[in-house]
Every structure is written in C-alpha cells, then in structure tokens.
C-alpha positions as CSV (number, residue, x, y, z in Angstrom):
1,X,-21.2,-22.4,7.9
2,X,-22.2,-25.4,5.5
3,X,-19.7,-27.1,3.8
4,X,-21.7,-26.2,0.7
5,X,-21.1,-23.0,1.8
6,X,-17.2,-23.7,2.8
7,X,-16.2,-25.0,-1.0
8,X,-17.8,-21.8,-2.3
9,X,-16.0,-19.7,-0.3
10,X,-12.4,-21.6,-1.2
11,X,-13.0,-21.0,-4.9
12,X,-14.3,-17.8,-6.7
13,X,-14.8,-17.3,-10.3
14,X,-12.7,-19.9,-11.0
15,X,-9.3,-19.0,-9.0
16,X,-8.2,-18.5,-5.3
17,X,-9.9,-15.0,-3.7
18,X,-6.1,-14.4,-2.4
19,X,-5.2,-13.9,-6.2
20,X,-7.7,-11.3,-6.9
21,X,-7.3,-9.6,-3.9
22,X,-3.4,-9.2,-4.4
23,X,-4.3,-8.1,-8.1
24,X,-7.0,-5.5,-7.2
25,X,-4.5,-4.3,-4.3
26,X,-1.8,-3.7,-6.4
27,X,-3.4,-2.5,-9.3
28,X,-5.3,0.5,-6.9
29,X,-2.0,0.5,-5.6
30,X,-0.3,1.5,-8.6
31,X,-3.2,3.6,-10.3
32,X,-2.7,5.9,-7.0
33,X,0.3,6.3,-7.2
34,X,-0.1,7.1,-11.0
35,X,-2.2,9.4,-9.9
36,X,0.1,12.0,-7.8
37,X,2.5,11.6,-10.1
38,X,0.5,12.9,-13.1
39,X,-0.3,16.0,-11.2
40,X,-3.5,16.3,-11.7
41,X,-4.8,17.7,-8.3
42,X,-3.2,20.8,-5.9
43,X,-2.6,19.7,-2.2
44,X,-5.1,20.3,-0.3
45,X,-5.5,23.1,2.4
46,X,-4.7,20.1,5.4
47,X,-2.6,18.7,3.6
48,X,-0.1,21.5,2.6
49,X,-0.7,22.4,6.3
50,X,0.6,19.3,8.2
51,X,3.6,19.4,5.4
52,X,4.1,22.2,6.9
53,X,4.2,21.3,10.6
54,X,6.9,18.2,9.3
55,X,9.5,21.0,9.2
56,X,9.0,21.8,12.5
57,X,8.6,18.4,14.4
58,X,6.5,18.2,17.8
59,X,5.0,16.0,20.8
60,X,1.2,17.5,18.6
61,X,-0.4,20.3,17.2
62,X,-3.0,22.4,17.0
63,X,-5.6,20.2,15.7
64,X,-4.1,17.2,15.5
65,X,-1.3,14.5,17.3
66,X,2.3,14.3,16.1
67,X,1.7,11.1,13.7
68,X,0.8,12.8,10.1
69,X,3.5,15.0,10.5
70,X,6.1,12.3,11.2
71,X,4.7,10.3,8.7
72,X,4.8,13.3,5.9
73,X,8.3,14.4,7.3
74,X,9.3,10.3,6.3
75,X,8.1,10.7,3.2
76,X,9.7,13.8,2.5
77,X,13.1,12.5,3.4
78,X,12.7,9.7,0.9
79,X,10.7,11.7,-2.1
80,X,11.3,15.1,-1.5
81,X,9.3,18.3,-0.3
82,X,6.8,17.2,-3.3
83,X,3.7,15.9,-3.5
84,X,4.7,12.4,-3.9
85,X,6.9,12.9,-0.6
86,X,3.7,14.2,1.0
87,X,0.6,11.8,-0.1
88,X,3.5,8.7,-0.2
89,X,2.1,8.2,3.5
90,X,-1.7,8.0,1.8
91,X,-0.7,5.4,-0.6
92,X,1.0,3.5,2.2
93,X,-1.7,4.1,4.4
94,X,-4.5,2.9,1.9
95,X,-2.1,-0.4,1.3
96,X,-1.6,-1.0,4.9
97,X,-5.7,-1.0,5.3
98,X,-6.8,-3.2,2.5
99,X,-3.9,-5.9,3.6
100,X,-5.7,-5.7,7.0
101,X,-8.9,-5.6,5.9
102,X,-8.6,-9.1,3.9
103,X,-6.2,-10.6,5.9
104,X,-8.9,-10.6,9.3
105,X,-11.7,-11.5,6.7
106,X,-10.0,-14.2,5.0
107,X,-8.1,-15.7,7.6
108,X,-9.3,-14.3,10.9
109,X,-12.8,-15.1,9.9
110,X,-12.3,-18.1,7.2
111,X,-14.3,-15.7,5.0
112,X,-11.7,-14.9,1.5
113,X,-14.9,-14.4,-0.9
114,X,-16.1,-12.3,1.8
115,X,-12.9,-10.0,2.2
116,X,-12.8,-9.9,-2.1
117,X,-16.1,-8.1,-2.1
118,X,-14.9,-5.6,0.8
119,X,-12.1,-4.7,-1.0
120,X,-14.3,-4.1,-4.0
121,X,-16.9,-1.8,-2.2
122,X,-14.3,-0.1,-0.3
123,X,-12.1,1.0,-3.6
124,X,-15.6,2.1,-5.1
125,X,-16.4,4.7,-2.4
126,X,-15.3,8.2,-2.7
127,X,-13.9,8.3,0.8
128,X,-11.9,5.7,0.2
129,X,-10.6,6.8,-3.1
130,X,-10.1,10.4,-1.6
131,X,-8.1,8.7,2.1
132,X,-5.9,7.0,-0.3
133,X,-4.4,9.2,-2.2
134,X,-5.2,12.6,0.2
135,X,-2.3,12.9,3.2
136,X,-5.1,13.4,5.8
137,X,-5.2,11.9,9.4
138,X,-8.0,9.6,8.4
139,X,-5.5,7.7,5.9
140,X,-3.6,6.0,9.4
141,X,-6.3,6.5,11.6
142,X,-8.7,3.4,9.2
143,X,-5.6,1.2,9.0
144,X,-5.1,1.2,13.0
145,X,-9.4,1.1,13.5
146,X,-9.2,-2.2,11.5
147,X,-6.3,-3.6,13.2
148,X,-7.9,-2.7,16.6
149,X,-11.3,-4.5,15.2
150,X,-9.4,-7.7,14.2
151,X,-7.2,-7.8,16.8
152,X,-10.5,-7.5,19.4
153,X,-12.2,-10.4,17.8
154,X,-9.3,-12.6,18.5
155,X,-9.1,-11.4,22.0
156,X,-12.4,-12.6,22.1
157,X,-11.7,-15.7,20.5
158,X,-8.9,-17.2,22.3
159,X,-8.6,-14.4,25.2
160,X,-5.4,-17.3,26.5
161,X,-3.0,-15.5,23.9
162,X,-1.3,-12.1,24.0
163,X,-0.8,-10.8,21.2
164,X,-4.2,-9.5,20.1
165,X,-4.6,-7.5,23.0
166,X,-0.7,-6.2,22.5
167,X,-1.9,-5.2,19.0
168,X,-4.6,-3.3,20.3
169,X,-2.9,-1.7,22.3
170,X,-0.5,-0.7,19.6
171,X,-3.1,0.4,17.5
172,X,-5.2,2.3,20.1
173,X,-1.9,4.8,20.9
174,X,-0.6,4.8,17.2
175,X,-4.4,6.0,16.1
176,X,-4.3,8.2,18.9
177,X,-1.5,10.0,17.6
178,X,-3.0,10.3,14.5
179,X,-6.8,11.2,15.3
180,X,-8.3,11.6,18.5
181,X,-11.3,9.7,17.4
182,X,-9.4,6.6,18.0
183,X,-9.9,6.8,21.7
184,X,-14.0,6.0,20.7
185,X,-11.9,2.3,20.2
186,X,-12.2,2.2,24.0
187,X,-16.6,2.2,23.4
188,X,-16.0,-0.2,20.8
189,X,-14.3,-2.8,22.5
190,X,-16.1,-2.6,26.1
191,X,-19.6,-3.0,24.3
192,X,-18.2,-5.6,21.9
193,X,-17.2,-7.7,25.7
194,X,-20.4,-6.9,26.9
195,X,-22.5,-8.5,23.8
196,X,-19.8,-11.3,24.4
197,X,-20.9,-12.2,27.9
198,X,-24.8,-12.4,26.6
199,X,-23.4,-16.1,25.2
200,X,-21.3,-16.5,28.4
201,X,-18.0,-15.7,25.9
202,X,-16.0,-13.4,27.9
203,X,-14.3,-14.2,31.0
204,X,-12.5,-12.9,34.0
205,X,-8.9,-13.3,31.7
206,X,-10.8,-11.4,28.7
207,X,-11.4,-8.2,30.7
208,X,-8.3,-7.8,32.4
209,X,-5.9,-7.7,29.7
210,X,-8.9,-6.3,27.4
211,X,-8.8,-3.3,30.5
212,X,-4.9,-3.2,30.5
213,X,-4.3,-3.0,26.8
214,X,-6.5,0.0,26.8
215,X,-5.4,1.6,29.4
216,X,-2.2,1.3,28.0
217,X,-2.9,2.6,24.5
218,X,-4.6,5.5,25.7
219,X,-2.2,6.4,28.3
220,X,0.3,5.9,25.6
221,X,-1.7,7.9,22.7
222,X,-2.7,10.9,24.9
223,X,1.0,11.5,27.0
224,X,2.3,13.4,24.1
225,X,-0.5,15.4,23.4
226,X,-1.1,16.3,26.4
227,X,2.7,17.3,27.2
228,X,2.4,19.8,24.3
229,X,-1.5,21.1,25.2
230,X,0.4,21.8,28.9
231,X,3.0,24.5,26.9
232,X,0.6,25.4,25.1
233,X,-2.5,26.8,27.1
234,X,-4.3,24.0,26.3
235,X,-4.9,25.2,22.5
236,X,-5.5,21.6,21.2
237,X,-8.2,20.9,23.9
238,X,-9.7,24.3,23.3
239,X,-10.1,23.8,19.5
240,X,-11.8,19.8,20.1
241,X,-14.3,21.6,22.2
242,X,-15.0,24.3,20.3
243,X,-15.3,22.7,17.0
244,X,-17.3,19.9,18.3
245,X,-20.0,22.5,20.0
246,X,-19.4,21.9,23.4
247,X,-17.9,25.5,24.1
248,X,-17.8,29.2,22.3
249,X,-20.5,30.1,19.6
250,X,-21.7,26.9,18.6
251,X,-22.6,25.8,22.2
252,X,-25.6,28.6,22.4
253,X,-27.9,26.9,20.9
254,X,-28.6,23.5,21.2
255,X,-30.7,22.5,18.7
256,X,-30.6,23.1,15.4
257,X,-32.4,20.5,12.8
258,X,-30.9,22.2,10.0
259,X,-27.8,20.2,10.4
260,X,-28.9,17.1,10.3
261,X,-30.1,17.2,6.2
262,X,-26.4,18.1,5.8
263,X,-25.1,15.6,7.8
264,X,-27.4,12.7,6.1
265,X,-26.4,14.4,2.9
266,X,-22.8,13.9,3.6
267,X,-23.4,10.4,4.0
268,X,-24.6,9.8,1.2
269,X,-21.7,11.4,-0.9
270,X,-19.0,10.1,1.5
271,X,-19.7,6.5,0.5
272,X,-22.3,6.7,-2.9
273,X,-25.7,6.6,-2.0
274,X,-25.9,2.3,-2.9
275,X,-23.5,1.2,-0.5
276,X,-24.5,3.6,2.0
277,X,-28.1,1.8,1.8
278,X,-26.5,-0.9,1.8
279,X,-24.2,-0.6,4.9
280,X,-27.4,1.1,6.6
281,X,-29.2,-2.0,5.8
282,X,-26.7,-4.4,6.6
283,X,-26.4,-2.5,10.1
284,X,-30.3,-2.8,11.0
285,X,-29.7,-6.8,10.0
286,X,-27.0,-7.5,12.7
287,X,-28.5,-5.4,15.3
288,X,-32.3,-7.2,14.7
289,X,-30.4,-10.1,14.8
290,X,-29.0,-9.9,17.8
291,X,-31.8,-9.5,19.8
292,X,-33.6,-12.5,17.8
293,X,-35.4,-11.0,15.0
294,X,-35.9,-13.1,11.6
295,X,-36.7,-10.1,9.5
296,X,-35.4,-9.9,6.0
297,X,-32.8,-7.3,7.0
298,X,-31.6,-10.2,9.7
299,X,-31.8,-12.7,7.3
300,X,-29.0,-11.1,4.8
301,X,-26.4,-11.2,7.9
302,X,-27.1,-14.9,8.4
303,X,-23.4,-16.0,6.8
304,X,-21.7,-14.4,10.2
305,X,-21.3,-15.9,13.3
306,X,-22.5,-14.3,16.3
307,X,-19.1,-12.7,17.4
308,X,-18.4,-11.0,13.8
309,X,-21.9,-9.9,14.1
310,X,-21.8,-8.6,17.6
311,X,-18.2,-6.8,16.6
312,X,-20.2,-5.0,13.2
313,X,-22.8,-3.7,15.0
314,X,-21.2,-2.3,18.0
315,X,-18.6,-0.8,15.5
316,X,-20.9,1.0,13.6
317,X,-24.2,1.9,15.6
318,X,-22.5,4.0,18.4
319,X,-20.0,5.6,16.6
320,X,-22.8,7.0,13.7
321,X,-25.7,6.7,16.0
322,X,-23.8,9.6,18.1
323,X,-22.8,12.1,15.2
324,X,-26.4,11.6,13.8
325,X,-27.8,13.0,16.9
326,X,-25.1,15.5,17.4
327,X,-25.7,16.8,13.9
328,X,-28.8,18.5,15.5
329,X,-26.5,20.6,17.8
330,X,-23.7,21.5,15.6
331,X,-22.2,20.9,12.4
332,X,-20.7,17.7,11.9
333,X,-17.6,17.1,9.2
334,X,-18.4,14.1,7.0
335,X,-15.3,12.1,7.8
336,X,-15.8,12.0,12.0
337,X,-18.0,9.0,11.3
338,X,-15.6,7.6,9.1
339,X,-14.5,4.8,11.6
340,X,-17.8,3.6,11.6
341,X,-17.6,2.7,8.2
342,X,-14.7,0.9,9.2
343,X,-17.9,-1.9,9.7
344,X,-20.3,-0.5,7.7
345,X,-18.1,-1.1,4.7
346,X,-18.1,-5.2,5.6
347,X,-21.9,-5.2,6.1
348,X,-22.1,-3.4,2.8
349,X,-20.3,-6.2,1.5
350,X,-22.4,-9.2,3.7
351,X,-25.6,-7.8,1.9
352,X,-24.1,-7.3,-1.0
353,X,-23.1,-11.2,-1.4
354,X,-26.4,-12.4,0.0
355,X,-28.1,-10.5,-2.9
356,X,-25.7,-11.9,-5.7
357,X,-26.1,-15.2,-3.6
358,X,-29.7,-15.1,-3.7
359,X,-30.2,-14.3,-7.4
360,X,-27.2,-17.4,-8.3
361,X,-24.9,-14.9,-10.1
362,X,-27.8,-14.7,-12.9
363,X,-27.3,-11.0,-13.0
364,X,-24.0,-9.8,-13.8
365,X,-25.8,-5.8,-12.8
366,X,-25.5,-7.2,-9.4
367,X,-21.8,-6.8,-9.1
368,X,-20.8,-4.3,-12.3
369,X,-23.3,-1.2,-11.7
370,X,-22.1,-0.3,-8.0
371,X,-18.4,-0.3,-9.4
372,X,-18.9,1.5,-12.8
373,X,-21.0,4.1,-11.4
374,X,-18.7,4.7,-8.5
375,X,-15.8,4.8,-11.0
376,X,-17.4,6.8,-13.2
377,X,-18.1,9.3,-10.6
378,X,-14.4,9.4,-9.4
379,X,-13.6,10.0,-12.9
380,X,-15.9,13.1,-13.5
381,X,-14.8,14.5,-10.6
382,X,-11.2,14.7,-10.9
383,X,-10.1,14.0,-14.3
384,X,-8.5,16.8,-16.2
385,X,-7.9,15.3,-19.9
386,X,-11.2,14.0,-20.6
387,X,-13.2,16.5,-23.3
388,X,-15.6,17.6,-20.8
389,X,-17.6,20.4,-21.8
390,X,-18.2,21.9,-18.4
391,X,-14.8,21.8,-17.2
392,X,-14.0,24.7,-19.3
393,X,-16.0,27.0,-16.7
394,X,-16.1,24.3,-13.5
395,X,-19.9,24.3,-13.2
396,X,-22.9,22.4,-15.0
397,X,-26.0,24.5,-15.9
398,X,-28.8,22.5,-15.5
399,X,-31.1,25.4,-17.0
400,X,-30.3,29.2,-18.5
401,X,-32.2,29.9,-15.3
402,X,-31.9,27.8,-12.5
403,X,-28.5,27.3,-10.5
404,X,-25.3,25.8,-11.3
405,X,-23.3,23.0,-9.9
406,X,-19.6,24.2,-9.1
407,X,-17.2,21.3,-9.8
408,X,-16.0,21.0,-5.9
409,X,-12.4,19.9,-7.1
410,X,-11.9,23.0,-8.9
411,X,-11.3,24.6,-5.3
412,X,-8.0,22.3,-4.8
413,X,-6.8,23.8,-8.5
414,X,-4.4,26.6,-8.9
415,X,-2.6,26.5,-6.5
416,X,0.6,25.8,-8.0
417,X,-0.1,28.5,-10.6
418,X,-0.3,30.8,-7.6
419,X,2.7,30.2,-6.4
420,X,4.5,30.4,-9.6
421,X,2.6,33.6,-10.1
422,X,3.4,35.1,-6.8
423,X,7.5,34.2,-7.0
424,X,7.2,36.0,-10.1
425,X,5.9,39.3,-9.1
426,X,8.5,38.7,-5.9
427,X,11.3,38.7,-8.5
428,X,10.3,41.3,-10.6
429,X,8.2,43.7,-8.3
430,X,10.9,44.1,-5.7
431,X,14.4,45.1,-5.5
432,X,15.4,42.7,-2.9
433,X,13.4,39.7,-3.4
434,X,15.4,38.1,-1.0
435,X,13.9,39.9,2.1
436,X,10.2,39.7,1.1
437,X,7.8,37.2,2.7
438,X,4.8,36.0,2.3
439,X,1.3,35.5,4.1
440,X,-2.3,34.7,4.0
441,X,-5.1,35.3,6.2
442,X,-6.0,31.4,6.6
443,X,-4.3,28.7,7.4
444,X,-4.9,26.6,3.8
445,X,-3.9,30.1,2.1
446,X,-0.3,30.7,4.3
447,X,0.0,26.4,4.1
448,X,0.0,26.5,0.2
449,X,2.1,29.4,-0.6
450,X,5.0,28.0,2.1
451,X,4.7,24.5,0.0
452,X,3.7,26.2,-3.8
453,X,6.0,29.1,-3.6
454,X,9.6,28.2,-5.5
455,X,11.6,28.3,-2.0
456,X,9.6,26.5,0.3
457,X,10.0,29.4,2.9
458,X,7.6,29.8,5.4
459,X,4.8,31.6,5.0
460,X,2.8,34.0,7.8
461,X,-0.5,34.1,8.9
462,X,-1.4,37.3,9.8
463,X,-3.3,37.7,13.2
464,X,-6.6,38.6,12.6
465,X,-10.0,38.1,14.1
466,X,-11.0,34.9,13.2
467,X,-10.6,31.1,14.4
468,X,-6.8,30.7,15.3
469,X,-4.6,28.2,14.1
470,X,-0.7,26.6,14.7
471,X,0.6,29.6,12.6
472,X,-0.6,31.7,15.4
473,X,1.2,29.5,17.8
474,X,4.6,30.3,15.8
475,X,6.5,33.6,15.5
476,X,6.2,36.3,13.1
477,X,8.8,37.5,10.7
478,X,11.9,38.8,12.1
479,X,13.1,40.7,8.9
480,X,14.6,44.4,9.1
481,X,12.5,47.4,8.5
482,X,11.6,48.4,5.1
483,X,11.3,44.5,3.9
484,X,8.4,43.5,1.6
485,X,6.2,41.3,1.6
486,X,3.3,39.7,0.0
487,X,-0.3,38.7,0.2
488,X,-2.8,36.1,-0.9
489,X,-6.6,36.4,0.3
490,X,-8.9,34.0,-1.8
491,X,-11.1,35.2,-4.0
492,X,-11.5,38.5,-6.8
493,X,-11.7,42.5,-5.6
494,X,-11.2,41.3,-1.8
495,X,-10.1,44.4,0.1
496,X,-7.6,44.8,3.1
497,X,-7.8,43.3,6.8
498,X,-8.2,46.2,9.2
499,X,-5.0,44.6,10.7
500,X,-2.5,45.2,7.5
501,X,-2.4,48.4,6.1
502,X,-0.7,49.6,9.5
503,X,2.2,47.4,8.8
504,X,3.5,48.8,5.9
505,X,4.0,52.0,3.9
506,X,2.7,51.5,0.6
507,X,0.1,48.7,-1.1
508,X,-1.1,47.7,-4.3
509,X,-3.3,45.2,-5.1
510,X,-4.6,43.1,-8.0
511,X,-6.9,40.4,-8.9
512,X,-5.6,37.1,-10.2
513,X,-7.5,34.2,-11.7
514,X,-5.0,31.0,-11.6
515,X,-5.0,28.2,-13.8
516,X,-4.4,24.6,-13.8
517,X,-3.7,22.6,-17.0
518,X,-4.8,25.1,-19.1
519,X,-8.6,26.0,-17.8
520,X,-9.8,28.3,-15.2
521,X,-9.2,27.2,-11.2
522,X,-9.7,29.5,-8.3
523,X,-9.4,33.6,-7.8
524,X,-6.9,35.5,-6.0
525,X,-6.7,38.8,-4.8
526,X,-2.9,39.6,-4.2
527,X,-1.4,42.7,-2.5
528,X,1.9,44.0,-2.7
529,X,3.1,45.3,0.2
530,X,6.3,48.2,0.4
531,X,7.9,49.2,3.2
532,X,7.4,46.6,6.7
533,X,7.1,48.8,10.2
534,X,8.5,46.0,12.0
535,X,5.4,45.7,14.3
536,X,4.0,42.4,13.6
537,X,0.1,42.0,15.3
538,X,-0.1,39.7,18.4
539,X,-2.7,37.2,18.2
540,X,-6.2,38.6,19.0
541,X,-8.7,35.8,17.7
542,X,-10.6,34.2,20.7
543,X,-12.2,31.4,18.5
544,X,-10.7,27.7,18.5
C-alpha cells in the first residue's frame, strides 16, 4: 500500500476510524436492544423453540447442537424467561461479530477505513439486522466464522505462533455446537493453504498445526452431538439429510430448476439487492485476480494483498458456489449461505471504497443511498407506530385487480395475544384449569404457547403425520383421565387431525383472529377439548 494511501487510511472524515466504529457499534448496540424491549415483534417460531429446549438442557437436539440453548438458558438466568432473556444472546452475539470484524480489518490487516465501511454495509443488510436482534443459531455461528477467518490469516502470516491456530480451533468446535455449517470452516481453510503455497507461503509448520487445530475443533464440535444422535436413533443425522435432499422425498428427483429463481431471489432480499451486486462483483474481482486478470472487476480489489484476497475468495466462492448448484436439487433456506457472506460482506465493502475512491468523495449518493434505503426498508418492515396505511390490513394492493403483497412480519405478530387469549378461555372454560394442557400440531405453534401462555408450562405436540420434531422426542402428558386440554392450529375454520378427536370426549372449536398493538396479526383456530382418554398417540411421522 502507498503511503499516500497509508495516511488516508489513519485519518477519515476528520477523526480516528476506531472512533466511529465504537460509536456506530454502540449505538446499533443500544437501538437493538431498544428494540426488544419496545415489544414490537413476537418470538419467532425457532426462537420460542430453542427457549424451549433451555429448560431441558442436552449434549444437542433435533436440529441443532447444544450452544443456542445454553446461550438462551444464560440469558434467561440473568433477564428472565422474556424476550430480553431470550434474544440477549442476539445482541451479544451481533456485538461479539462487529468487534471481530473491525478488529482483524483494522489491526490484523492495517485496514481501519476499510473495517468502518464493513461495519456500515453489514448494519445495512437485512440479515444482519434480523441475526442481531433474532436468537437464531446464525447469531454465534458469524461471530465464530469471522474469528476462524482472522485467526487463519494469521496462521498464514506468522505460522511460528500458536495462538491463531488455538483460536481456530476454538472457534471451529464452539460454531460447531452452534451450526453444523461450521465444519464447511474445514474447506475454507485447506483451500485458503493451498492458494498460499501458489506464492510458496505455506510451509511444512503451517499444515501441521493448521491439520491439528482442525482436527481438534471438529472432534471437539461433533463428540457431543454425536453422543446424543447415538441415544437417539440418529434423529439429528436423519433430519440434516433429509432436509438437505440427500434422503426421503426430496432425494427423487434430482433436478429441479425451479429452485434456483428462489434461491437467487433470496439473495437478493437477504442482503438488499446493491450490496449483493456489489459482494458478487467484488467476488468475481479477487478470483480474476488471482489467476492474473486486469479486468475492471480485478481492478476494484487492487487495495488487498494477495493473502486477504486469496482468504475472500475461497471464503465466499465455495461455500455459495455449492448452494447455488444445490438449489437445482432441493430447496435451499436463505441463511445456509450466510457464512459466505461472512467475505462477501468485506468485498462489498472493498468495492464499495474503490468507487467512493474513484469518484474523490464528490458524491455524497455514493455512501448515503445504500444506508438510507436499507434503513428505510428495515423500518417498513417492522415498525408498528409509523401511520402506515397498509398496516391496518398487512398487505399493499398494487391494483383493485392484481395481487397483494402480505407484510411477511405480520406472521411473527400475535402471538402473545394468543396466548393471553388461550389462558383466558383455560380460566374460564374449565373447572379445573389447573389440569388442562396445551398443544399444537407444529413445532412453532406448541413452542409459542409453552413461552406465550401465562405459566410457561410445556406445551405438546401432538403426533401426527408430518415432519417430526424434538417435541416428538419428549413424552406426552401424564395427567389423569378426564383432564382438558387445549388446541392451537394456525389459521381460520381449520378442522380436526384424524389423530385428536379419539383422545377426548367432547370438542368445540372457534376461530380467533389475534392482535398485536391494536391491528390485525395472524388467525387461529382453537379447540377446546373435554374429557382426556389417557391414550396419548406414539409418534408415527416418517419424515425428518
């Protein structure tokens, strides 16, 4: 880097980039944690789930490793069974990451201006703003992909000191626990060597403990899972494989292009359609690059050194290179390719400062349009006390005649009302409200009226055919005949399960349309149920 360059980087719009990074951090800090506390959005269906699996502690679970219910369970204990106890971990989580993320840019890389800007893109994505305020296993699983990624450039680096492959190692088995996809970290770090050894970087010393540490993180992230898949006929293996289309239904056919418009689509939204382009296009630089092209997409990566440019591209390429072809098979979440962004977002943010750098700050639209339009977005979506006419209803008509776009957060409203609703009828319907219990049909149903529900008792999931779930894996009520119960299926006029009207004598049911801050959220159909038989159904679904 010049020295030109070098003074630039020390000084940015007048002040040290440390300042304005501590000052953004904190102050997305504290507007997150504003946030929960206002109360303006429901848990969601995971996330009242894994609260759920914190009050009953394990090696793993059903779809996931131990860590997000350890971390929810800490929260608990220091805020309470609310939702500040459960999305405290989120708000840590997002901290932890953006400390991280500018501390290896600024001082691993000598890059501060550099680490300012990837703060900035990474608050303006939606994924971001969703991971940190969301308990989901993506909020630890990006903090230890970035500590990995730093930690393997310094391996690189100075492969004569220890404690960058002892991070990784930590970090490998701590994402582990959290998400499986941190075991991709192993791809990662053995094509990142391999792009090292093409400029003679990587030696004999570099491999070994590079080949110990992640032997040792995997070892260590993958013992406890699979002690509990062992006691548990394998039911966390069975649900990887079946969700990612390698076994059951979505292994018969192999290719479907359908998928992949959804996929791309997903993209798009996950990040904003400008800094996706622009991570895209950052992406194609480093790997032209790298194999000595001088095209303009090349050209914008020039400001990194050959090892943070090796380490970008083999972060990103593989990991999203893989789900984009696998998105012709089967369907793809949004968020598995989330680690990939873990790169992507700093390429967004290397093109994004070689455009402001080449226009000489003349345009202030260069910086302020990506941020307000991502902010305004955010805003749209989830704000409840703005005088928006189509929040009355959730859903914008575009014409009298043509469709309607539903509101997407509207589906995580209400469900607070519904269980305020449902304790009522269970303290007025029943004459001993004491012995009724409740259950769903789904997981995200039986999840939110264990959390929503005044009580916090369990809830059931009743055994049904359809994909199972860790409520399957527990035990049914053990109450005395003639107990009540009752239940919740989403959605107006939706009639019995084949599977419930044999466990009880009498059932009523009625529709329910919940609220939340005064408008419309979603629909309920509850039943009251009279009279238990005792005879809980065993679990019949065949689908992981």
């Amino acid at each position: 880097m010049s020295l030109k360059n070098d003074s630039r980087e020390q000084v940015f719009w007048g002040c040290r980039p440390d300042v304005w990074a501590g000052l953004l951090i904190l102050g997305i800090t504290a507007l997150r944690l504003w946030f929960v506390l206002s109360g303006q959005l429901d848990l969601v269906q995971d996330e009242a789930q894994y609260w759920d699996w914190s009050r009953t502690l394990q090696l793993s679970y059903f779809t996931k490793g131990p860590l997000i219910a350890y971390i929810i369970g800490a929260g608990s204990w220091l805020f309470g069974d609310t939702a500040l106890g459960v999305r405290s971990g989120a708000i840590a989580g997002s901290l932890l990451s953006q400390c991280i993320l500018y501390l290896g840019i600024s001082r691993s890389w000598g890059r501060p201006r550099l680490g300012l800007l990837t703060l900035v893109v990474l608050n303006s994505t939606i994924f971001f703003m969703a991971s940190g305020v969301l308990m989901t296993t993506d909020s630890p699983l990006m903090a230890c992909w970035w500590a990995a990624l730093f930690a393997l450039y310094e391996a690189g680096r100075r492969p004569e000191r220890l404690w960058p492959f002892v991070v990784l190692g930590v970090a490998v088995a701590v994402g582990t626990w959290g998400k499986y996809m941190m075991l991709a970290f192993s791809v990662t770090a053995i094509l990142y060597g391999l792009m090292l050894m093409r400029r003679m970087q990587a030696g004999r010393l570099f491999w070994k403990r590079l080949s110990w540490a992640l032997l040792a993180g995997s070892v260590l992230g993958l013992l406890p899972i699979l002690l509990w898949n062992l006691g548990n006929d394998f039911a966390g293996i069975r649900h990887v494989a079946q969700l990612g289309g390698m076994t059951g239904k979505g292994s018969e056919v192999w290719l479907r292009f359908d998928r992949f418009p959804e996929y791309f689509g997903s993209q798009l939204g996950l990040l904003l359609p400008w800094w996706f382009c622009f991570c895209v296009y950052g992406a194609w630089g480093v790997l032209t690059r790298l194999f000595g092209s001088r095209a303009r997409a090349a050209r914008a990566t020039e400001s990194l050194e050959y090892g943070q440019a090796a380490l970008l591209a083999v972060g990103f390429w593989p990991i999203w290179g893989f789900f984009a072809v696998w998105s012709v098979h089967t369907k793809v979440h949004p968020n598995w390719s989330a680690v990939s962004y873990a790169s992507g977002l700093i390429l967004a943010a290397v093109v994004w400062d070689a455009l402001w750098r080449e226009l000489s700050g003349r345009d202030w639209r260069v910086w302020l349009w990506p941020v307000v339009g991502a902010a305004l977005f955010a805003v749209f979506l989830v704000q409840d006390h703005l005088p928006i006419p189509w929040r009355v209803e959730g859903r914008v008509p575009f014409t009298e005649t043509s469709f309607e776009f539903e509101n997407p957060a509207l589906h995580l409203k209400g469900w607070s009302d519904l269980g305020r609703e449902v304790d009522e009828l269970r303290r007025t319907r029943f004459e001993d409200p004491d012995s009724v219990f409740l259950f769903g049909d789904h997981y995200d149903v039986t999840s939110a009226l264990s959390f929503f529900v005044p009580g916090q008792q369990r809830a059931y999931c009743v055994a049904t055919d359809r994909r199972l779930n860790q409520y399957d894996l527990w035990s049914g009520p053990d109450l005395p005949l003639g107990s009540g119960a009752i239940f919740v299926r989403k959605g107006f006029d939706k009639g019995l399960l084949p599977e419930v009207p044999p466990l009880f004598d009498n059932i009523e049911g009625m529709n329910y349309q919940s609220t939340h801050d005064g408008r419309p959220a979603r629909r309920f159909t509850i039943f009251l149920c009279h009279g238990y038989r005792g005879e809980w159904p065993r679990m019949v679904g065949t689908e992981y």
